[in-house]
N, C-alpha and C positions, 0 to 999 in steps of 0.2 A: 266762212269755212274754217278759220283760223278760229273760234270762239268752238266753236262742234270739236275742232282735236283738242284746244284746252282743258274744256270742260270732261272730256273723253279722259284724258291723261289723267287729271286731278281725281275722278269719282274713279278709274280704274285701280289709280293707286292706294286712295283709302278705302278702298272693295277688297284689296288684294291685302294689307294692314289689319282690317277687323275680319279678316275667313281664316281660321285656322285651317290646317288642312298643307300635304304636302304637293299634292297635286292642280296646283294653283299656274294657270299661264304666265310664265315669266320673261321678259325681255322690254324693251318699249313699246314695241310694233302690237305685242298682244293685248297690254297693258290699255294702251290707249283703244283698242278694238274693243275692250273689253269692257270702258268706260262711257265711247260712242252707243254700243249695243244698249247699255243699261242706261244711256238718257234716251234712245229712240223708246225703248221698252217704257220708261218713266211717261213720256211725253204721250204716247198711243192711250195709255189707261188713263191718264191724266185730263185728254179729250175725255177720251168716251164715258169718264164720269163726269166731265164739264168741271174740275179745274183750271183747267187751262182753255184758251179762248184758241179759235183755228188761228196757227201760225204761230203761237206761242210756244216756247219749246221750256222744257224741267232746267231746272235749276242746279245749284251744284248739291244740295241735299237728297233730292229726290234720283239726279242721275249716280248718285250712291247708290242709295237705295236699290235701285232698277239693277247698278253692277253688281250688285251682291245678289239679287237672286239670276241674273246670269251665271255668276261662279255658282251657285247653288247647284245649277242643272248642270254646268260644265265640271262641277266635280260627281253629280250620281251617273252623267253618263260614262267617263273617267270608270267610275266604283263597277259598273254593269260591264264595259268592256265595250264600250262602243263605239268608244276614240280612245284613240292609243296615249299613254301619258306622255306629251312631249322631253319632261325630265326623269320618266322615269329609267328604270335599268332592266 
């Protein structure tokens, strides 16, 4: 459980580092959520193309990966108006 928030924390904050953009989820709590998400999302497609073996989970490169296209959606739903910008005004 400890290794899923580390890895969560590490790939949400260099997801949050290379996404330009001002409507980026900011604090710990989202950071790491946001990191978790994009190694689940890494580790799902990662089966289902058979890189990875059942019960194998992504890596700290790949749950990058995975967290940057979560900010991706979480900044066009952000753009469309579908969730409210937590920073914004």
């Amino acid at each position: 459980m400890l290794h899923i928030i580390i890895v969560g924390f590490v790939a949400g904050t260099v997801a949050r580092l290379l996404s330009p953009g001002p409507n980026n989820p900011s604090g710990f709590i989202l950071t790491t959520v946001l990191g978790i998400a994009g190694a689940f999302l890494a580790t799902a497609i990662g089966q289902a193309i058979g890189h990875y073996d059942p019960g194998q989970g992504a890596g700290y490169i790949t749950a990058t990966i995975g967290a940057l296209v979560v900010l991706f959606i979480w900044n066009r739903l952000v753009a469309r108006g579908v969730i409210s910008d937590p920073g914004g005004k």
